[in-house]
C-alpha positions in Angstrom: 79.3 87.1 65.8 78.2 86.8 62.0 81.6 87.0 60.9 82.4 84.1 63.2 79.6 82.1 62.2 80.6 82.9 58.2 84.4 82.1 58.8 83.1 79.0 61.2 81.4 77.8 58.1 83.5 78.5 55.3 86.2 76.1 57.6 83.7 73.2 58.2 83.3 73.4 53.9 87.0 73.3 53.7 87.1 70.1 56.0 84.4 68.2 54.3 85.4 68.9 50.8 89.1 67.6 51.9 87.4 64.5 53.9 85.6 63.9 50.3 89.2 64.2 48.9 90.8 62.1 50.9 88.3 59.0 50.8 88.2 59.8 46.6 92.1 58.9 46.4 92.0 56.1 49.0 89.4 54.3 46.5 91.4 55.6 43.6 94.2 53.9 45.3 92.4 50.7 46.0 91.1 50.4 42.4 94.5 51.1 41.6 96.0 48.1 43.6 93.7 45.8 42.7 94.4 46.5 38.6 98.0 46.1 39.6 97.4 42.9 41.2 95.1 41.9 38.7 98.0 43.0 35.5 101.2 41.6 37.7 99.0 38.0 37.8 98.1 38.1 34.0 101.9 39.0 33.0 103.1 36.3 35.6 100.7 33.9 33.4 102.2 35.1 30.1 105.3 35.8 30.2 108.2 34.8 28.0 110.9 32.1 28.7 113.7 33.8 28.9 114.1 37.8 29.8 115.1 40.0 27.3 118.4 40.9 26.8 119.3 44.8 26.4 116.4 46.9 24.6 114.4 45.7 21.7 115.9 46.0 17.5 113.4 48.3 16.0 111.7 46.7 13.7 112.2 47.7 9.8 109.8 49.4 8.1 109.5 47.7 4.6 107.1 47.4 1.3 105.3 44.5 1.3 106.2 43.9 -2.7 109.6 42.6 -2.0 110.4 43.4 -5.9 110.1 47.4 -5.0 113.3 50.1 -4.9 111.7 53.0 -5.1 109.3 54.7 -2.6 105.6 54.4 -3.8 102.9 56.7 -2.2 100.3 54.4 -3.3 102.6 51.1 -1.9 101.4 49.5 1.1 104.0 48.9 4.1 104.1 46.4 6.9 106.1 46.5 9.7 107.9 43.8 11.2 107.1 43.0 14.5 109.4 39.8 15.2 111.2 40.7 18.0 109.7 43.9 18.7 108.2 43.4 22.2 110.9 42.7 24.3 110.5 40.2 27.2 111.2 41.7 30.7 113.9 41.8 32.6 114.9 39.1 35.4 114.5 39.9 39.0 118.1 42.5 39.9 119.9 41.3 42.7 119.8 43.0 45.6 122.2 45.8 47.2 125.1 46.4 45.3 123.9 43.8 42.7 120.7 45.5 42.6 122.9 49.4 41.9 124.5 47.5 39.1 121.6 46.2 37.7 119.9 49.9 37.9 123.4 51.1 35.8 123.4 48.8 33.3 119.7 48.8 32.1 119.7 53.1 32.2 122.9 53.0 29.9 121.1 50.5 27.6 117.7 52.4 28.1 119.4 55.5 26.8 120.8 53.4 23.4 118.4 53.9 20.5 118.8 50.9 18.4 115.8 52.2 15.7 116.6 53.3 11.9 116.3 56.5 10.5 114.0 56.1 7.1 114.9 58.2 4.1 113.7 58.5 0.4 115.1 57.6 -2.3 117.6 59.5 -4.1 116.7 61.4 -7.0 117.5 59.5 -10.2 118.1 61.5 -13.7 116.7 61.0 -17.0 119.0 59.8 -19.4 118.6 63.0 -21.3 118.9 65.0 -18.1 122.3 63.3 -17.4 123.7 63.6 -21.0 123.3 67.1 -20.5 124.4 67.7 -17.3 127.9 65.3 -18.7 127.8 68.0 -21.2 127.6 70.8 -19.2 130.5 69.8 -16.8 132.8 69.1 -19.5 135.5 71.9 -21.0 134.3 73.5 -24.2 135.9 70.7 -27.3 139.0 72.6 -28.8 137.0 70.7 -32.4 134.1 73.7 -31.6 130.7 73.1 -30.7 128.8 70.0 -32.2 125.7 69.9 -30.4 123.9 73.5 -29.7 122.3 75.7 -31.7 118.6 75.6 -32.5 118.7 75.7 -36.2 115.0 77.8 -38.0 114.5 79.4 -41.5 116.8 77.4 -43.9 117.3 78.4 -47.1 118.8 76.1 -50.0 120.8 77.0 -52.9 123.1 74.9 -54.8 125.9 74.1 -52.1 124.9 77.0 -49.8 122.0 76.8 -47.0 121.5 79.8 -45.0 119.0 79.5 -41.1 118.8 81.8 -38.4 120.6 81.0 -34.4 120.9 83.2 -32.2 119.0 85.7 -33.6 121.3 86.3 -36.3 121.6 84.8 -40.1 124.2 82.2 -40.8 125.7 80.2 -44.3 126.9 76.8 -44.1 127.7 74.0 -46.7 124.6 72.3 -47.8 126.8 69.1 -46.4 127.1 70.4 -43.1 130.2 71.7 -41.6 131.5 74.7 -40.2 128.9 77.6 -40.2 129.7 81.6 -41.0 127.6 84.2 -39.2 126.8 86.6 -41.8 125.1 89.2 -39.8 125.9 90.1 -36.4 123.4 92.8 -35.1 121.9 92.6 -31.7 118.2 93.1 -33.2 115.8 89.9 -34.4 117.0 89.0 -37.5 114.6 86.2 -39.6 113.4 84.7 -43.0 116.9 84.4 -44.7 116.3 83.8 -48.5 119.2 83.7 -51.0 119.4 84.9 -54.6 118.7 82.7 -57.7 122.6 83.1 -58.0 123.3 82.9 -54.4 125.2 85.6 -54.1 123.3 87.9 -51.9 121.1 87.3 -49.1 117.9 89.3 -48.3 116.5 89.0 -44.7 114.1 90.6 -42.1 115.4 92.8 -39.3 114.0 94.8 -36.9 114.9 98.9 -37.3 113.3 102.2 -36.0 110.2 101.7 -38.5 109.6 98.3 -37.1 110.8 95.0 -39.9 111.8 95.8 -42.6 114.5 94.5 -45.8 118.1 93.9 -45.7 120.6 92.4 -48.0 124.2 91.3 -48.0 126.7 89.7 -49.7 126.8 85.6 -48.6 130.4 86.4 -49.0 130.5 89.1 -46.4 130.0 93.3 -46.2 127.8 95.8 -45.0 123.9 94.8 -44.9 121.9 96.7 -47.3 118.5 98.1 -46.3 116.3 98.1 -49.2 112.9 98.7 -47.8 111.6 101.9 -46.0 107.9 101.8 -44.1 107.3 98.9 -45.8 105.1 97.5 -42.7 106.9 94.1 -44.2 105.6 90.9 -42.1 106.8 87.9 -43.8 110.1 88.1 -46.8 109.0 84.9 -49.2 111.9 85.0 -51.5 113.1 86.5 -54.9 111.2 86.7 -57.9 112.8 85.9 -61.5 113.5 89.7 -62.2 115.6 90.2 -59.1 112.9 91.6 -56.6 112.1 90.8 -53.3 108.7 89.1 -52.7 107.1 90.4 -49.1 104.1 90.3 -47.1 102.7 93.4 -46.1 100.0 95.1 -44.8 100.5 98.7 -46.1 98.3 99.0 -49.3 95.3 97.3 -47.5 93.0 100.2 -45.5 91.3 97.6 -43.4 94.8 95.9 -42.6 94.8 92.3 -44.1 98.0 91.3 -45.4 99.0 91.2 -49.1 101.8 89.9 -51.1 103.8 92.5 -52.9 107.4 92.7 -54.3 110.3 95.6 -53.6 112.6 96.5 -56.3 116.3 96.4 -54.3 117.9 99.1 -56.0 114.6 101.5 -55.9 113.1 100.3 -52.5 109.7 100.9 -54.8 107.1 98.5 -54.1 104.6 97.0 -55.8 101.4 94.8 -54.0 100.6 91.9 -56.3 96.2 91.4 -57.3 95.5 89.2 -55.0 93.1 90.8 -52.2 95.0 88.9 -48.8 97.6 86.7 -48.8 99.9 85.8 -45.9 102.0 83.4 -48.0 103.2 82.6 -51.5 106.2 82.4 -54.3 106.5 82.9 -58.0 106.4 79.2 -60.1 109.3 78.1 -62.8 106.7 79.5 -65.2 106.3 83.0 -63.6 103.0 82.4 -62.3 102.0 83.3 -58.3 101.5 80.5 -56.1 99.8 81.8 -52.3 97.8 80.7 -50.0 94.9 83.6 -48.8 94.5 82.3 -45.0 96.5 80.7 -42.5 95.4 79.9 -39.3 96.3 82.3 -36.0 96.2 79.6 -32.9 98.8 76.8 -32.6 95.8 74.3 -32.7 97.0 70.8 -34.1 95.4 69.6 -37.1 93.3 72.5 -37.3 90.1 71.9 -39.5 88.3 75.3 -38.8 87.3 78.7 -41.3 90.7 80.1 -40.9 92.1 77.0 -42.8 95.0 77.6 -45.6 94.2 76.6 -49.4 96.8 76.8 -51.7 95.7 79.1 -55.0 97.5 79.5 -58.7 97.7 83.0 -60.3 98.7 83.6 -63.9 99.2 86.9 -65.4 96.0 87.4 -68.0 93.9 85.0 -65.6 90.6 86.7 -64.4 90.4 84.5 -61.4 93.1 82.3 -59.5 92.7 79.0 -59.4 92.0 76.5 -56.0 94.9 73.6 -55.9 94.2 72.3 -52.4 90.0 72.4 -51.9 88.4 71.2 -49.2 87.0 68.3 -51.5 90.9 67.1 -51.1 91.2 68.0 -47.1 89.8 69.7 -44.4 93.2 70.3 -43.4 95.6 73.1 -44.4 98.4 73.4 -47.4 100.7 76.2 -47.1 104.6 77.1 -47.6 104.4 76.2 -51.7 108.0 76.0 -53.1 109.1 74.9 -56.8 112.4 74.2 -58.3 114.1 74.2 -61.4 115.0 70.3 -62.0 110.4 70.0 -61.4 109.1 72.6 -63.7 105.3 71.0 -63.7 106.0 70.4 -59.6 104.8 72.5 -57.1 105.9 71.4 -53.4 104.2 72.4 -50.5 103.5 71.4 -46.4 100.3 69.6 -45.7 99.2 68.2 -42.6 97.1 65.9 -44.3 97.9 62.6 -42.3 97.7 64.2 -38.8 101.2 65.3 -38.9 103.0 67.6 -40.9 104.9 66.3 -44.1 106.6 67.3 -47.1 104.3 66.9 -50.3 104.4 67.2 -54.2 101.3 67.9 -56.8 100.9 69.2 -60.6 100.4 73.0 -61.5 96.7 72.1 -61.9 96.4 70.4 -58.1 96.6 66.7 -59.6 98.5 64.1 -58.8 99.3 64.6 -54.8 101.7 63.0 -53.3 103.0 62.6 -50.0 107.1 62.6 -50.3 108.3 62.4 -46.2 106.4 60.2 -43.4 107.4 61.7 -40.5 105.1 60.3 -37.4 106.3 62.3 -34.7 107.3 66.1 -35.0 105.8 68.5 -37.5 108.2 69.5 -40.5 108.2 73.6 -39.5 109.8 75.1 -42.5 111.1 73.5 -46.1 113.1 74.5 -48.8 114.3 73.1 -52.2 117.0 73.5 -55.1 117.5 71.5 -57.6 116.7 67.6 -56.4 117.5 68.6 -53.1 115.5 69.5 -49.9 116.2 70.7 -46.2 113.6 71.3 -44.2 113.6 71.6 -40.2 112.2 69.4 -37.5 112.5 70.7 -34.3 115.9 72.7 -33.6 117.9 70.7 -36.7 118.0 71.0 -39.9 117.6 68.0 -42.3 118.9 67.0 -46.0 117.5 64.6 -48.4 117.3 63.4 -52.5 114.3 63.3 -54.9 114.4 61.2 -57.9 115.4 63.6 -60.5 112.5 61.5 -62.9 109.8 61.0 -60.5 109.9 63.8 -58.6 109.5 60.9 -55.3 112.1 60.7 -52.5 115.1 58.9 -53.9 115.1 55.3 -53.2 118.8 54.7 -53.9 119.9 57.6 -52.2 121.1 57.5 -48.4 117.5 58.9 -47.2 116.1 61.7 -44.5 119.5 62.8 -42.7 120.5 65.5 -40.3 122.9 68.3 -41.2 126.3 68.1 -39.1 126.4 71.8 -38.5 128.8 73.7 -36.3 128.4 77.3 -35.1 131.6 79.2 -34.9 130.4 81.3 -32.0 130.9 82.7 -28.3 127.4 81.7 -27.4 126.9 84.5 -25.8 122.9 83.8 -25.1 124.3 80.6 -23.6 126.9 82.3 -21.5 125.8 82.7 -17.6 124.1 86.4 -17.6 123.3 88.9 -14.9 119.4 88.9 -15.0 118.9 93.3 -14.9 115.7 92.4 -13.6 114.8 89.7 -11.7 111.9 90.0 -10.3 110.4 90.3 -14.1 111.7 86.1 -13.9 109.9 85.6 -10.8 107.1 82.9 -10.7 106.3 81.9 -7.5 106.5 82.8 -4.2 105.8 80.7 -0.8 106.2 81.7 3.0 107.1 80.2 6.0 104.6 79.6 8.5 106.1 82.7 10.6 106.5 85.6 7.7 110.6 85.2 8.4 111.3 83.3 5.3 110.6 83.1 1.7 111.2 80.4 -1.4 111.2 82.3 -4.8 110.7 80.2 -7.9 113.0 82.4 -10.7 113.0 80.7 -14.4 113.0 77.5 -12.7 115.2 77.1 -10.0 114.6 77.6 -6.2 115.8 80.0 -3.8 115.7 81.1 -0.2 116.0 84.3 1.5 115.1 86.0 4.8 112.8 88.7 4.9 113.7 90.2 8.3 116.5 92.5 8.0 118.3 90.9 11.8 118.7 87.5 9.4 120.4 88.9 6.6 120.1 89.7 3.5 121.5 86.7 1.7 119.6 85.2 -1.1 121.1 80.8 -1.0 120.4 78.9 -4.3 118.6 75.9 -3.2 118.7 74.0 -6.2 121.7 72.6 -7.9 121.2 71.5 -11.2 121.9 74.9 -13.1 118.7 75.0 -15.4 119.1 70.8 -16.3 116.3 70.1 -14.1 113.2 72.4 -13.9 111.3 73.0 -10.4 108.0 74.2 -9.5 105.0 74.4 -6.8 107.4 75.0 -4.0 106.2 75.3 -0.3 106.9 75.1 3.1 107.8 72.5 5.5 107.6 73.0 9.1 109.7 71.4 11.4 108.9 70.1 14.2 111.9 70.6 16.6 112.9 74.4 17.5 116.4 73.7 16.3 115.8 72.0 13.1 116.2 74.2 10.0 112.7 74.6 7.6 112.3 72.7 4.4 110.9 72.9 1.4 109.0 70.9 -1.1 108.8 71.3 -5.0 108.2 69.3 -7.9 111.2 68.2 -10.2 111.6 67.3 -13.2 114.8 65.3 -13.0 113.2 61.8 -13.9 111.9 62.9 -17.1 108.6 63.6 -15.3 107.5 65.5 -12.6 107.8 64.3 -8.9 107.8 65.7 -5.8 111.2 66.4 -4.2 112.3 67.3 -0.4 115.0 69.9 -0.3 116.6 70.2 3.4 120.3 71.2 4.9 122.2 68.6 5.9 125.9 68.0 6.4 128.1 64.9 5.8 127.1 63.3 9.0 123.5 63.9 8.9 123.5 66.5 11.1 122.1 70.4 10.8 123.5 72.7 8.9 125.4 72.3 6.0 124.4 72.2 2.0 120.7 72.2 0.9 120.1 68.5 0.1 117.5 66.7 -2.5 115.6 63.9 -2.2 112.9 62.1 -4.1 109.5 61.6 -2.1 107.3 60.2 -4.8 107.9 58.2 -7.6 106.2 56.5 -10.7 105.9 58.8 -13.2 102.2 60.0 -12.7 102.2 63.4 -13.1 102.9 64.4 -16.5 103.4 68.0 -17.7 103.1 69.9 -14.4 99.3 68.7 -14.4 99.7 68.4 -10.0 98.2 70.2 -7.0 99.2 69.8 -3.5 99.6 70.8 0.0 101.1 70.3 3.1 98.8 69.6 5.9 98.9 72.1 8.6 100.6 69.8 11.2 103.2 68.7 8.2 103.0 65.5 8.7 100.9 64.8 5.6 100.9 66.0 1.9 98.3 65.6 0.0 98.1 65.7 -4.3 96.8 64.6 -7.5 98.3 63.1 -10.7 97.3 63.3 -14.1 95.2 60.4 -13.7 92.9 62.1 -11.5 94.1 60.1 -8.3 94.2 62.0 -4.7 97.0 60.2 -2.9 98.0 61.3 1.0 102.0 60.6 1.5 103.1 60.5 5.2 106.2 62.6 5.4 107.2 61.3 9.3 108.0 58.1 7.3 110.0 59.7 4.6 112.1 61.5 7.4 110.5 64.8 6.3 110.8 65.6 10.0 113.9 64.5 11.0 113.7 64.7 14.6 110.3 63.0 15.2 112.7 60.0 15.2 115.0 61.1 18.0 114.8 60.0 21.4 114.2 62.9 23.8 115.8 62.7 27.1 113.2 62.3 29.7 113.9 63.7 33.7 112.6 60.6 35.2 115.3 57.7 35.9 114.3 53.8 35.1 114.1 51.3 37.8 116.6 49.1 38.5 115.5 45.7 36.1 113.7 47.4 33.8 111.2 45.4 31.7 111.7 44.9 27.3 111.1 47.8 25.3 107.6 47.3 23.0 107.8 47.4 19.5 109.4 50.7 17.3 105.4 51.6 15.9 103.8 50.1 19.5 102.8 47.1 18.5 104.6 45.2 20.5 104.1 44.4 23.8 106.4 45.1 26.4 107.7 42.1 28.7 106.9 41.8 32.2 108.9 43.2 35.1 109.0 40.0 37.6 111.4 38.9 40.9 112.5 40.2 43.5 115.6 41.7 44.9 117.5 40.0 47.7 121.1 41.0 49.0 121.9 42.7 52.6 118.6 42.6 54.0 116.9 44.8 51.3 114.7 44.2 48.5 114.1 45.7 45.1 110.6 46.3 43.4 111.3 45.2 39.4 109.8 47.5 36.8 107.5 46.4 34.4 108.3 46.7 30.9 107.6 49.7 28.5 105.0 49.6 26.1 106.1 50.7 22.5 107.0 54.0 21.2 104.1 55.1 20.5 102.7 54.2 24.0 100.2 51.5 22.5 102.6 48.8 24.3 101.2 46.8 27.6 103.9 46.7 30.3 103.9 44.6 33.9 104.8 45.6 37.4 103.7 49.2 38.7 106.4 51.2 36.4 103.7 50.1 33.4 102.5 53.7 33.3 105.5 55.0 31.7 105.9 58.2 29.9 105.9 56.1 26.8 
């Protein structure tokens, strides 16, 4: 009996809490009507005209400065809603009329009339596409005008003698053809010819670290005349045929000190002077050096470690300070004197902020400043006779003093550049197996599942899987070969199961950095196919790598910085970062016959208003309302408002 009673009242529950259920939905269903009623009256009152004809033109997405080409993160955009809310459709006809109807509007339902949007495409700088011209061309049967980085020189009388690629070369002091005059695979530096220019005497790395060669400029076997010699800089020749080094093996503490080596002994003597790390020998056979120079690569450096040029005479009981800090805080180093200026002692100063070619007296008068270069330091200098080449950047450069004055020669033709041309295979140029490349690796981003990975090796982007049922096959992503540098690469991820994962980077194609979109695509726009660049920022605000970003976790969003300390979010949906968020999905249930105008593309439309009725054989036909906008913000009349959209 209590069993009854428990499964007696465990039924009555069941029968009011479905009574409740049932009275809930009926007023759910009245409310229901009476909104319907209450829409259906307010879209008869306001609806258009004339019924819309087929679904709505999307409406185009577009800057509001009608002057801009490129995409700006910082731009604002306004969307054009004319003509985005479609009106709705007029009343279908009833039987077969009314089946025609229902075709007609689900094959225009299912036509998607919106535009894809897409970034800009990359643009070059015109230095970027000089040399990628450059690179795509066949090597010139005249030989090769343009590389070479050209360091070191070395002037006398019509020879000049610089370092490329590693090795010491002699060329006309016009220009011309050059002649490598050593060919050894170690680093080879600080080429200084003989008084006679015969013979050349260089640093080269050996078993006992650098120490001194020399050759004939007209070609043989390379001399070594130094043994131990813990050599670190080669100055040049003195006037009794020695070689003047820097080195640091008479000092017990280290510091280093000018010294000379006798070439046919390879005996060495070190010079009175207590450190030096710089200096040559005058017309008059006095020493000319400089005690400090400083060890960062700080621009115009005004700190202890500052160089002062210094005189040394044989019989002197102190040297002498040319260059005090009375004259400048700033350094004087590299001294060099010629024969045709006797009482002239030249020498590199960065005196006026950059560094420059200058002249003074044996006694540190009469400074003056002989080049006026404003934009790159002059790195090394040399000079013979009323002649001077010096080197600015990776070229070397040739001009005239006056042979009375000791000034830059006002007739002559001025500061030029040396035509040079290296006879050579290039082979440092020449594409190279890298032995070790994970030694080159810089960065290294995952996907958001572990099964991929971008690695960032001297530059350039590529993409591998790391489970072993995908391959092995590492894809170069990027294209441009070492033209264009790349960096702070990540992830992507897509939203659609079949689209492939993308990556963005930073590029330096413009000339500055931006951030780039690198995707597969094929001809026709579809998957697949060739890893594709585009542009997705632009305006040149991020200068010299100075950038952080990252993608937000639903990737719709990527947030950075520029130099300029701005924080800027870019939408990547609108720069068809994810492709597929513009593609219409198929949907399982079928429009009603008459459907109503489609809203606008961003739902900001409002969709027209289903009205009429069917009439035909007896049967009638209930006319949708229209669709609200794509983003479902759209109002739509009749009872098919509530639409998936």
């Amino acid at each position: 009996q209590r069993q009854a009673a428990r499964r007696h009242g465990r039924q009555q529950e069941r029968d009011d809490e479905a009574a409740d259920a049932k009275e809930a939905r009926q007023a759910r269903e009245a409310r229901e009507d009476e909104e319907d009623a209450r829409e259906d009256e307010e879209a008869a009152l306001g609806a258009a005209p004339a019924p819309a004809k087929g679904p709505a033109k999307a409406p185009a997405l577009t800057p509001t400065n009608a002057n801009a080409t490129d995409y700006d993160p910082q731009q604002e955009y306004s969307y054009d809603a004319a003509g985005a809310g479609g009106g709705g459709a007029g009343g279908g006809a009833g039987g077969s009329g009314g089946l025609m109807d229902l075709l007609k509007s689900m094959m225009a339902a299912n036509v998607d009339t919106r535009t894809e949007l897409h970034a800009p495409r990359p643009v070059l700088s015109a230095g970027n596409q000089q040399l990628l011209h450059r690179l795509a061309q066949p090597p010139s049967k005249d030989g090769e005008k343009t590389m070479g980085y050209f360091r070191f020189p070395h002037l006398r009388g019509n020879k000049v003698v610089f370092v490329s690629e590693g090795n010491i070369w002699v060329a006309s002091s016009n220009g011309g053809p050059a002649a490598r005059v050593s060919a050894s695979y170690s680093y080879e530096a600080l080429p200084k010819l003989s008084d006679d220019g015969a013979e050349v005497a260089f640093l080269a790395q050996s078993v006992d670290g650098y120490e001194v060669f020399v050759v004939p400029i007209a070609g043989g076997v390379a001399r070594r005349v130094s043994y131990g010699s813990q050599a670190v800089k080669l100055e040049g020749w003195t006037k009794d045929g020695n070689v003047l080094i820097v080195t640091s093996f008479f000092s017990p503490t280290g510091l280093p000190q000018l010294a000379t080596v006798n070439v046919k002994t390879s005996s060495m003597t070190v010079l009175p002077f207590d450190r030096a790390v710089g200096g040559t020998q005058d017309q008059a056979g006095c020493y000319v050096f400089f005690p400090m120079r400083q060890s960062s690569a700080t621009k115009r450096y005004e700190g202890g470690e500052q160089s002062r040029l210094w005189r040394w005479c044989a019989g002197d009981p102190e040297a002498h300070e040319l260059t005090p800090e009375a004259w400048s805080k700033r350094g004087a180093w590299n001294p060099m004197t010629s024969p045709a200026f006797p009482g002239k002692i030249f020498f590199l100063s960065d005196y006026s902020g950059v560094v420059n070619l200058w002249s003074m007296d044996l006694d540190g008068g009469g400074k003056a400043q002989l080049t006026h270069q404003c934009g790159m330091d002059i790195m090394e200098a040399s000079i013979d006779g009323v002649h001077v080449v010096f080197r600015m950047g990776g070229t070397l450069h040739k001009f005239a003093l006056d042979a009375g004055s000791g000034a830059m020669d006002a007739d002559g033709d001025g500061v030029g550049a040396l035509p040079i041309t290296l006879i050579s295979e290039f082979r440092d140029s020449a594409p190279q197996k890298l032995r070790f490349p994970m030694q080159e690796l810089r960065e290294v981003a995952l996907s958001e599942d572990g099964m991929y990975a971008a690695l960032l090796v001297r530059g350039q982007i590529y993409f591998t899987p790391l489970l072993e049922q995908l391959g092995h096959r590492i894809e170069k992503v990027t294209k441009y070969d070492g033209a264009v540098r790349y960096r702070h690469v990540q992830f992507v991820r897509s939203e659609h199961p079949e689209d492939n994962l993308k990556l963005i980077a930073m590029s330096d194609a413009t000339g500055e950095y931006e951030y780039v979109m690198l995707e597969r695509v094929t001809a026709g726009g579809g998957l697949g196919g060739m890893w594709n660049e585009s542009q997705i920022t632009a305006g040149n605000a991020i200068r010299g790598v100075m950038s952080y970003s990252t993608v937000s976790p639903d990737s719709q969003s990527l947030v950075f910085d520029d130099t300029y300390g701005r924080i800027s979010v870019l939408n990547l949906s609108t720069t068809a970062v994810n492709t597929f968020a513009f593609k219409t999905e198929a949907t399982e249930e079928a429009p009603e016959a008459g459907a109503g105008g489609a809203g606008g593309m961003f739902g900001f439309g409002a969709g027209g208003a289903g009205a009429g009725a069917g009439a035909g054989d007896g049967s009638s036909s209930t006319m949708a309302g229209g669709g609200g906008g794509l983003k479902g913000t759209g109002g739509g009349g009749g009872k098919s408002a509530r639409a998936r959209d």
